[in-house]
N, C-alpha and C positions, 0 to 999 in steps of 0.2 A: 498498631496500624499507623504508617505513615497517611501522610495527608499532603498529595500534590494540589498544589495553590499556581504554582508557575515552574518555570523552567530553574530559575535558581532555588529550589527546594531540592534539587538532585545534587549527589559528590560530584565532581569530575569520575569517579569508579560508577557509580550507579548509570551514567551519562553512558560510560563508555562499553558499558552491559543493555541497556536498554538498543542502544546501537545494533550492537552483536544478535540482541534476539530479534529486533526489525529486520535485520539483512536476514536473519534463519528464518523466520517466516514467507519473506519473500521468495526463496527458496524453495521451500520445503511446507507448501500452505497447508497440504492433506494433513500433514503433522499437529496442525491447532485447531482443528475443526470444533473439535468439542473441550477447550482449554477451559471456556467459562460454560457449560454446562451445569445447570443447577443456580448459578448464579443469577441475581437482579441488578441491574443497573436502575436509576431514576434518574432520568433526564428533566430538569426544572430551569428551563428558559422562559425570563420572564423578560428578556429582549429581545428584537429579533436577532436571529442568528441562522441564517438556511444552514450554513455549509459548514459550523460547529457542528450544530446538533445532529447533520444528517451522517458527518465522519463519525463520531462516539456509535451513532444505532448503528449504522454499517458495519464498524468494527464488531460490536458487541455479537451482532446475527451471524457475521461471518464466525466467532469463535461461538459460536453455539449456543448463548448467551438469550438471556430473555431482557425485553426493557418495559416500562411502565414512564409515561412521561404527562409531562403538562406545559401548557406552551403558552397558556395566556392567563395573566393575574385576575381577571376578569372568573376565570373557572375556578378558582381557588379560595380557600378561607381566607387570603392576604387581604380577599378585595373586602371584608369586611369585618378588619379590623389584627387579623391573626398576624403573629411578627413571620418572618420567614422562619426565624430559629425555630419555630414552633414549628414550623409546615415541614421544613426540614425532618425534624426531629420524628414528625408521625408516621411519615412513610418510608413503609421497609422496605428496604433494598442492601445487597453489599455495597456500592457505594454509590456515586452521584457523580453527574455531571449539569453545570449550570453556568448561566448569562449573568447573573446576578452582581454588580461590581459591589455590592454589601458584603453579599457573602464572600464573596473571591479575595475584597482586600482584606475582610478581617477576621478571616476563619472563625468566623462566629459560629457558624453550623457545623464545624469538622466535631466529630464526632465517631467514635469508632460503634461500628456497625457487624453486628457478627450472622 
């Protein structure tokens, strides 16, 4: 499983295929209704972020997609004591989206999720 961190984690080929399927969705949106069906996203912003976190849910509901999220350290094992790797690590989901520049810069938590 890849593991997008940022925008230069893509080829120029990948780039120009992620392109291709955004304009075909655009298009053609009744086609992705149920693409991620079955699937878990976890959303783990532990900054704020309105308009990250509400694009990822958005996207995920609109492809069919279910989410499970947490938005404040305060709600979490973090706030007493737990690393993120750990918090990361406990909650299933196929993949994640998160605020965290821990985790973001140093792919500490990338982890393939099945």
């Amino acid at each position: 499983m890849k593991h997008l961190i940022g925008i230069n984690d893509f080829t120029i080929e990948e780039l120009a295929e992620l392109i291709k399927v955004g304009q075909d969705i655009s298009l053609h949106p009744q086609n992705y209704l149920d693409k991620m069906r079955g699937k878990v996203m976890a959303t783990l912003f532990f900054e704020p972020s309105t308009r990250t976190k509400f694009s990822f849910e958005t996207a995920m509901l609109r492809l069919g997609g279910q989410i499970i999220g947490l938005s404040e350290v305060k709600n979490s094992s973090v706030a007493k004591g737990e690393s993120l790797k750990d918090t990361v690590q406990t909650v299933y989901q196929n993949f994640y989206a998160n605020s965290h520049q821990a985790l973001s810069k140093t792919h500490s938590s990338a982890q393939p999720f099945k």
